[in-house]
DOGU-380554 format. One record per residue (C-alpha): residue in one letter; z, y, x. Coordinates in steps of 0.001 Angstrom, whole numbers, padded with zeros to 6 digits, always signed. Each point is the difference from the previous one (the first is absolute). Example, Ala and Ser with C-alpha at 12.3 -4.5 7.8 and 13.67 -1.06 7.14 Angstrom:
A+007800-004500+012300/S-000660+003440+001370/
This chain:
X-007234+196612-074734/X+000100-003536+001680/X-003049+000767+001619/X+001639+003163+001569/X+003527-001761+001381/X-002754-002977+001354/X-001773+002564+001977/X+003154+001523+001196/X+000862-003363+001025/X-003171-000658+002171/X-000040+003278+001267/X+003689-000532+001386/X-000923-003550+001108/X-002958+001605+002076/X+002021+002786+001628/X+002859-002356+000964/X-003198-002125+001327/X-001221+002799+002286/X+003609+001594+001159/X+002203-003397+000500/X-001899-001381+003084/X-000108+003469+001861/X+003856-000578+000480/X-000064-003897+000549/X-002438+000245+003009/X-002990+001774-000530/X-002983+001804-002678/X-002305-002356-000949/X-003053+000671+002056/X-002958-002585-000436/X-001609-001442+003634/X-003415-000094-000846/X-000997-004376+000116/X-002411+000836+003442/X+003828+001028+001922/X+001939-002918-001862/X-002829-002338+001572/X+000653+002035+003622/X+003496-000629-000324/X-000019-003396-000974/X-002612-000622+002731/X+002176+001552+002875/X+002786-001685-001121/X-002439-003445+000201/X+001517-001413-003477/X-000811-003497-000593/X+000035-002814-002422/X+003692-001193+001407/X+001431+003777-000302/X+001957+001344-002789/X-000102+003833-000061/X+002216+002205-001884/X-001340+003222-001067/X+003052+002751-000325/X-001112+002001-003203/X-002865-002106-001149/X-001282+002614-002749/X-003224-001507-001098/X-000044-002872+001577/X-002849+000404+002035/X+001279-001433+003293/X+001840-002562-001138/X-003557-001333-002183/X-001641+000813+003527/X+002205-001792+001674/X-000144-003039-001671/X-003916-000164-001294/X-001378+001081+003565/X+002414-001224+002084/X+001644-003317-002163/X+003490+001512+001022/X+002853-000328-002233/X+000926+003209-001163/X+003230+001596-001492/X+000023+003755-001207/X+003352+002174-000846/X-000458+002796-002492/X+002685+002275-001286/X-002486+001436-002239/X+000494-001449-003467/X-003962+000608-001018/X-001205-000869+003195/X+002076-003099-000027/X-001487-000977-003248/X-003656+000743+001351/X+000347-002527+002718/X+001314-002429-002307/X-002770+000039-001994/X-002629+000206+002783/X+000957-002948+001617/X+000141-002197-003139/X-003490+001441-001313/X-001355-000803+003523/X+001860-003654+000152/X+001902+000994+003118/X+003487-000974-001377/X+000559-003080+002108/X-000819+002367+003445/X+001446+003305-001110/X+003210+001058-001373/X+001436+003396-000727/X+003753+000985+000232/X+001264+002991-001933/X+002537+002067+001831/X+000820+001833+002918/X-000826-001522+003084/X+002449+000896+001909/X+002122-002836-002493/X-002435-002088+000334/X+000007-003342+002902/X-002836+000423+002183/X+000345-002858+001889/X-002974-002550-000565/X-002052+002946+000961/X-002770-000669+002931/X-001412+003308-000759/X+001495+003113-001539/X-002804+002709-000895/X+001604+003540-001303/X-001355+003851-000581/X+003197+001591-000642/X+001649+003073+001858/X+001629+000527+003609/X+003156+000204-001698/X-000307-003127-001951/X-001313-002301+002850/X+002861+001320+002419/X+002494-000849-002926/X-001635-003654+000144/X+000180-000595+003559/X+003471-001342-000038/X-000959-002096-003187/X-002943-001508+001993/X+002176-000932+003109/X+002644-001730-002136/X-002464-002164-002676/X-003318-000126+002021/X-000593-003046+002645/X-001265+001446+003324/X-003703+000025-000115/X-000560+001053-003583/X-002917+002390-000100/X+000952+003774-001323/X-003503+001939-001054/X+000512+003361-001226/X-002455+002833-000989/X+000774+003600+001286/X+003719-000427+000892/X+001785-001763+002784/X+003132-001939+000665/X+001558+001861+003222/X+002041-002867+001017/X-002156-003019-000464/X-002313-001097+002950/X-003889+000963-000654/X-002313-002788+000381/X-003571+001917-000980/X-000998+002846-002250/X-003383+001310-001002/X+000410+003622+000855/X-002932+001238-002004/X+001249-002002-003301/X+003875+001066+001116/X+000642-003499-000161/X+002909-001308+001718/X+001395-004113+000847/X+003420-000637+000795/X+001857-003409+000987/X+003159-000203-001327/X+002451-000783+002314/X+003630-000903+000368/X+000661+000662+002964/X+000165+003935+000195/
C-alpha cells in the first residue's frame, strides 16, 4: 500500500515538475552544450564575469560557464527537481565556490551583479523582463538569448544561423 501512495507521490512531484515552469517563464527545452558554448562565446564571457542563467535546468551553462570560461556563475530554477539536479552537479564536480543556484522565480530574484545574462525562454517572457532588466541591470551587462528577442533592448550581435541574439542593457531608453 505504501509503495502505491509513494508512487502517487513521485508521479505528482514529476507532473508539477513538467507543468509549473511553463507558467513561470517557459518549457524546459535543453540547448544542446555546442549552442551554450556559441552563446557564451558571442557574449565573450570571461574569468571576471558573473553570468546568470534564467531557468538553469541542468545546469549545463552555468558548469560551462565556469569550467571553460572560469566565470562565476549563478543559475535560477523554479523547478524543484531541476533545482536539486544542479545542486548536486556542482558539488559532485567541486564547483561550489564558482557556482551557485537560486530556487525561485526570477523575476523575484536581484539580478544585479550580473555581467552577463544568458536565457532561452519565450517572447512573452523576455518582453515581461525588459523593464526588470532596465531597473536592476548596470548599462553594459551582456543579454544572450537563444531563439527569442527583447524588442526594446539595443542589439549588439546575433548569430543568425544559431538564432542567437546579444543585447546591452541599457538605462537610458
Amino acid at each position: 500500500m505504501w509503495a502505491l501512495d509513494l508512487s502517487v507521490i513521485l508521479l505528482i512531484i514529476v507532473l508539477i515538475s513538467i507543468i509549473w515552469p511553463n507558467f513561470r517563464g517557459a518549457p524546459w527545452v535543453p540547448t544542446s552544450f555546442r549552442l551554450v558554448r556559441k552563446m557564451l562565446d558571442l557574449a565573450e564571457v570571461g574569468p571576471t564575469d558573473i553570468v546568470y542563467d534564467l531557468g538553469c535546468g541542468d545546469g549545463r551553462t552555468l558548469v560551462m560557464a565556469a569550467k571553460r570560461y572560469g566565470a562565476k556563475a549563478v543559475g535560477i530554477e523554479i523547478d524543484p527537481l531541476r533545482y536539486v539536479w544542479c545542486q548536486f552537479l556542482i558539488t559532485v564536480l567541486g564547483l561550489r565556490k564558482q557556482v551557485k543556484i537560486l530556487f525561485g522565480d526570477f523575476f523575484k530574484h536581484d539580478l544585479s551583479e550580473a555581467t552577463v545574462i544568458t536565457c532561452y525562454l519565450l517572447q512573452d517572457t523576455n518582453q515581461k523582463l525588459e523593464q526588470k532588466f532596465r531597473q536592476e541591470l548596470t548599462s553594459g551587462t551582456r543579454l544572450v538569448s537563444n531563439t527569442f528577442t527583447f524588442l526594446g533592448m539595443p542589439l549588439i550581435k546575433q548569430n543568425s544561423d544559431a538564432r542567437l541574439y546579444i543585447y546591452y542593457s541599457s538605462n537610458d531608453i
